[in-house]
Every structure is written in structure tokens, then in C-alpha cells.
C-alpha positions as CSV (number, residue, x, y, z in Angstrom):
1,X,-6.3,-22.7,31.9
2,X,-8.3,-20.0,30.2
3,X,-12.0,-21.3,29.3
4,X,-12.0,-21.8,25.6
5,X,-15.6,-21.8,25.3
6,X,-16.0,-18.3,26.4
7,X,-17.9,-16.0,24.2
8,X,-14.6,-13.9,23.8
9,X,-12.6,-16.8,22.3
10,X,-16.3,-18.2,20.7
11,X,-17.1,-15.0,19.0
12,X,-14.0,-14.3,16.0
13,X,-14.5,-18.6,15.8
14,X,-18.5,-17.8,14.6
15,X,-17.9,-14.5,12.8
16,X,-14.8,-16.6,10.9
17,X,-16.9,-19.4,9.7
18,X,-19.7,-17.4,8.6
19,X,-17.5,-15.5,6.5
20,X,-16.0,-18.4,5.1
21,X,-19.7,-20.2,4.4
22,X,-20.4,-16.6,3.2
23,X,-17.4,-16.9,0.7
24,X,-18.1,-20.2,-0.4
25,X,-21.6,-19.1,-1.0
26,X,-21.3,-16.0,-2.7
27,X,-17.3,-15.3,-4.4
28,X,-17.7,-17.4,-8.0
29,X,-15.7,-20.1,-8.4
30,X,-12.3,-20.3,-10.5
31,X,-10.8,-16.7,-9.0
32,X,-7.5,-16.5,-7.5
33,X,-8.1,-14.6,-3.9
34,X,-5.1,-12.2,-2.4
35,X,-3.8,-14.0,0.7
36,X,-1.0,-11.6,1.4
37,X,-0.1,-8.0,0.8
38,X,3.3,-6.0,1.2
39,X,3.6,-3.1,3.2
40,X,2.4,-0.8,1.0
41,X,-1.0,-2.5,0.4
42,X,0.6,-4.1,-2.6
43,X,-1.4,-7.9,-3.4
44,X,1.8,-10.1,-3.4
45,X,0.6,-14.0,-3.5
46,X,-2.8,-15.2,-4.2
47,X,-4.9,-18.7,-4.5
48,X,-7.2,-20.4,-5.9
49,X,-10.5,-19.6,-4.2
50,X,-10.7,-22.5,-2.1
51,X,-7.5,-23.1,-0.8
52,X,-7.7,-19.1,0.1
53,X,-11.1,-19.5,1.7
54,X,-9.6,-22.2,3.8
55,X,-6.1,-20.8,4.8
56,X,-7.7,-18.9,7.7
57,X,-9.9,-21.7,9.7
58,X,-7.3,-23.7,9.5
59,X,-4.5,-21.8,11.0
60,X,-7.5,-20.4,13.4
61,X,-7.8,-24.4,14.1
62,X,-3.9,-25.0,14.6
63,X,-3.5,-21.9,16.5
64,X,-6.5,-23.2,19.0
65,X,-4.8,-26.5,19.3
66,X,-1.8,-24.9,20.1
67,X,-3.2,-22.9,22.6
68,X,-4.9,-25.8,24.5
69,X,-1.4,-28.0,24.5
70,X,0.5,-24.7,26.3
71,X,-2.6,-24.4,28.4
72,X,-2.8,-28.0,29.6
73,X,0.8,-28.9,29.7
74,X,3.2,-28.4,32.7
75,X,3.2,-27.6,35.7
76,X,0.8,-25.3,37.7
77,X,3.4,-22.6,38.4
78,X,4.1,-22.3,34.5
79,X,0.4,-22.5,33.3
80,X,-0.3,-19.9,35.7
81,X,2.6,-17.5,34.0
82,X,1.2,-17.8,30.7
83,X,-2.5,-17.4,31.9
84,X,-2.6,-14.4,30.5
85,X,-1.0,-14.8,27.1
86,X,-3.9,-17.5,26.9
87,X,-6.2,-15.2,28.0
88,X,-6.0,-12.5,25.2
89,X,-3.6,-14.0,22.4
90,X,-6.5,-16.4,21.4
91,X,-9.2,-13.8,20.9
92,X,-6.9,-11.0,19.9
93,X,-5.1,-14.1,16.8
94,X,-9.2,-15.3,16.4
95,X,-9.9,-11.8,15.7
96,X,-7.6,-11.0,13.4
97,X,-8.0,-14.5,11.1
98,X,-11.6,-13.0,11.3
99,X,-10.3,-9.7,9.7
100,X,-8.3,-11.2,6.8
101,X,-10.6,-13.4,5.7
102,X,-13.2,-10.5,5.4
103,X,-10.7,-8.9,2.9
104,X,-10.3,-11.7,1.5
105,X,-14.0,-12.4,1.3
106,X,-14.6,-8.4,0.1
107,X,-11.9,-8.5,-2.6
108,X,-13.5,-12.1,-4.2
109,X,-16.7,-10.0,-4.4
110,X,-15.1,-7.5,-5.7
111,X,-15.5,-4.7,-3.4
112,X,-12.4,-1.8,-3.7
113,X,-10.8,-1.3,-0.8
114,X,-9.1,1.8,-0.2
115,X,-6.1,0.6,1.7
116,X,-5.3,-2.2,-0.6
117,X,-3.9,-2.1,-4.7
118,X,-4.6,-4.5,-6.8
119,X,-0.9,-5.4,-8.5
């Protein structure tokens, strides 16, 4: 099984809750927060600012618990086949939590992004 400590699977994990302390910290209270665009960039559902602050660690915390059932369940032979899925779909799915909840963190605070309208 892939070592979930490692600082490649640690590192999105640190950067994600210190965006989300950040948030809680800094967005004011009472906004609603995008939490999905369309295609275009378009802002198509949004939350109250806690429940949006808090989508991302917790589906960063289901996907890790998902992660270490595949990776300790089964046999050898099939652990070994999806070593590498292990390997770089946690970090790569950490990384990217990490990246929508800095929009998500930007656009409470107000800050324009270019490649996203407001609707």
C-alpha cells in the first residue's frame, strides 16, 4: 500500500486546512460561497459560508478513507495492480480539493478572478 503519511499525500492535506482556517478566519460571515461553476466559468450553485468552507475537507476526508479501504483490502496481487492509482490519485484529488477551496476562499474575500463570472 502507498504510505499515506508521505509529504506528497501530507502536503494538499496542510495547504487544504490552512485555507479553510484561513476562510473561517478571514471571509465574513452570512455570504453565500460559489461551490460550482459551468463550463464557461459561469457560478451555478452556492452555500452558505460554512457549509462551503467545509464541502472540500470533507470529501478530501471521504476520498482518503476510500483510498485506505482499496489499499488494504484484497489480495496482494490486486493491491499491487492498483499501487499506482494509490500512488498519484491521492495527491493529484488532495491537490485539486486544495485548488477549489482557494477559489472558493478568494471569491469570499472578494478577490476577481479572471477566469470565473459572477452570475
Amino acid at each position: 500500500m502507498t504510505e499515506l503519511r508521505s509529504p506528497l499525500n501530507l502536503l494538499p492535506v496542510v495547504v487544504l486546512i490552512a485555507l479553510t482556517a484561513f476562510g473561517f478566519v478571514e471571509v465574513p460571515a452570512g455570504l453565500d460561497l460559489p461551490v460550482h461553476w459551468g463550463l464557461g466559468g459561469e457560478v451555478t450553485a452556492t452555500m452558505a459560508r460554512n457549509w462551503a468552507l467545509l464541502q472540500m475537507p470533507l470529501a478530501t476526508a471521504i476520498v482518503w478513507g476510500v483510498f485506505y479501504l482499496i489499499g488494504t483490502s484484497g489480495t496482494a496481487t490486486k493491491r499491487a495492480s492498483t499501487a499506482i492509482v494509490l500512488r498519484w490519485g491521492l495527491p493529484v484529488l488532495s491537490t485539486l480539493f486544495a485548488l477549489v477551496q482557494l477559489v472558493i476562499v478568494l471569491t469570499g474575500l472578494g478577490v476577481a478572478l479572471p477566469f470565473f463570472r459572477a452570475t
